[in-house]
C-alpha positions in Angstrom: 0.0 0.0 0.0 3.2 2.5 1.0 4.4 2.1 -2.2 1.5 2.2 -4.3 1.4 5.8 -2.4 4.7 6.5 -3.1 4.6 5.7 -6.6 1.2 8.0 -7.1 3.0 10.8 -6.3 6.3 10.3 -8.2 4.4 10.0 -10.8 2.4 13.3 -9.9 5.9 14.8 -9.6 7.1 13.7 -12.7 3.7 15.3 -14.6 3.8 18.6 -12.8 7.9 18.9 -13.8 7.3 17.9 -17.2 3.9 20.5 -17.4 6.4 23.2 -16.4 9.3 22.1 -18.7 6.4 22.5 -21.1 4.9 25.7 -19.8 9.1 27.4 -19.8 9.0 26.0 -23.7 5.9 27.6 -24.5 6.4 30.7 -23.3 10.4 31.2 -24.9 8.2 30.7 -28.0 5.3 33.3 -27.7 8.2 35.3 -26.7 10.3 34.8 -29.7 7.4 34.3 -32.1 6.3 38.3 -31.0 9.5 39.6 -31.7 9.0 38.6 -35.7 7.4 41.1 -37.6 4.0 39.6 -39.8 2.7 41.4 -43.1 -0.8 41.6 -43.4 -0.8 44.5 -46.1 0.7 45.2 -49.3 1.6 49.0 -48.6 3.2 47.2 -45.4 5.6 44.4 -47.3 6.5 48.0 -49.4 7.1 49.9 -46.3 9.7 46.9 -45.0 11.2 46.9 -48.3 11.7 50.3 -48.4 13.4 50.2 -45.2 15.8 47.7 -46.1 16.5 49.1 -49.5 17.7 51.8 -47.6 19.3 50.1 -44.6 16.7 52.4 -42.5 15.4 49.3 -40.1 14.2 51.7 -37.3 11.7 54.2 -39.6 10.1 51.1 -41.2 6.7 52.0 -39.6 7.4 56.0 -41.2 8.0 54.1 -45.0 4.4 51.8 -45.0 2.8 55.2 -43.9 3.9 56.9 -46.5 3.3 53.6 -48.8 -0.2 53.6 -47.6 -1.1 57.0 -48.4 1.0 58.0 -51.7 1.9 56.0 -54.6 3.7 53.0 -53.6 5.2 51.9 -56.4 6.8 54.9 -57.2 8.2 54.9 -53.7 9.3 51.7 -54.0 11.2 52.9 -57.2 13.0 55.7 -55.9 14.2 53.8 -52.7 15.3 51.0 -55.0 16.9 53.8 -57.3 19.0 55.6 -54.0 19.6 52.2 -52.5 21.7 51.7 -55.9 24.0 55.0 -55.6 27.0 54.5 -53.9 28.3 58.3 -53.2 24.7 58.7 -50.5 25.9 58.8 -46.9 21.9 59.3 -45.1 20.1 57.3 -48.0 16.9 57.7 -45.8 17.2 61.7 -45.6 17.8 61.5 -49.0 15.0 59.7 -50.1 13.0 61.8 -47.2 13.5 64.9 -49.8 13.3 63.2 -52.6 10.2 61.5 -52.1 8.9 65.2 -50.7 9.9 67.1 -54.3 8.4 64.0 -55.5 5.0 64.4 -54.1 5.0 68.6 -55.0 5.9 67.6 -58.7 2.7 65.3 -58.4 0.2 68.1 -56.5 1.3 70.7 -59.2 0.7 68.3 -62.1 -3.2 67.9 -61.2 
């Protein structure tokens, strides 16, 4: 009878060490799955590759705003266009004033 008791609650140890071996697993991945960024738009995949077209990382959230409310495309082409010149120091500054002569051109044409 002892031992029956005894082995009852190894086997309740064993369960409740494995359950938070389990729990520590589960939670290093929530933790690691939140630091990767998901893409649920398409102005947002531009913004991203705007930002690493320009090796800007930390304004990415500044490029798919400006994706989402002006012509992507065409932002997409002029990042990819600076990304390509060697001679640019501040490639996001530069695309910054760019892309605002860009948008002037555009509001004078219509």
């Amino acid at each position: 009878m002892f031992f029956c008791f005894v082995e009852i609650l190894f086997s309740r140890y064993n369960d409740t060490i494995h359950s938070m071996k389990f729990g520590e697993d589960y939670f290093k991945e929530l933790k690691r799955r939140s630091k990767q960024s998901r893409v649920y738009k398409k102005y947002q995949l531009i913004g991203l590759e705007i930002a690493k077209a320009l090796h800007d990382e930390k304004h990415k959230s500044l490029y798919m705003k400006m994706a989402k409310e002006g012509n992507a495309q065409k932002l997409l082409w002029l990042a990819k266009n600076i990304a390509d010149r060697n001679n640019i120091q501040n490639k996001g500054a530069y695309f910054m004033t760019l892309s605002k002569e860009l948008k002037v051109k555009l509001q004078k044409k219509f």
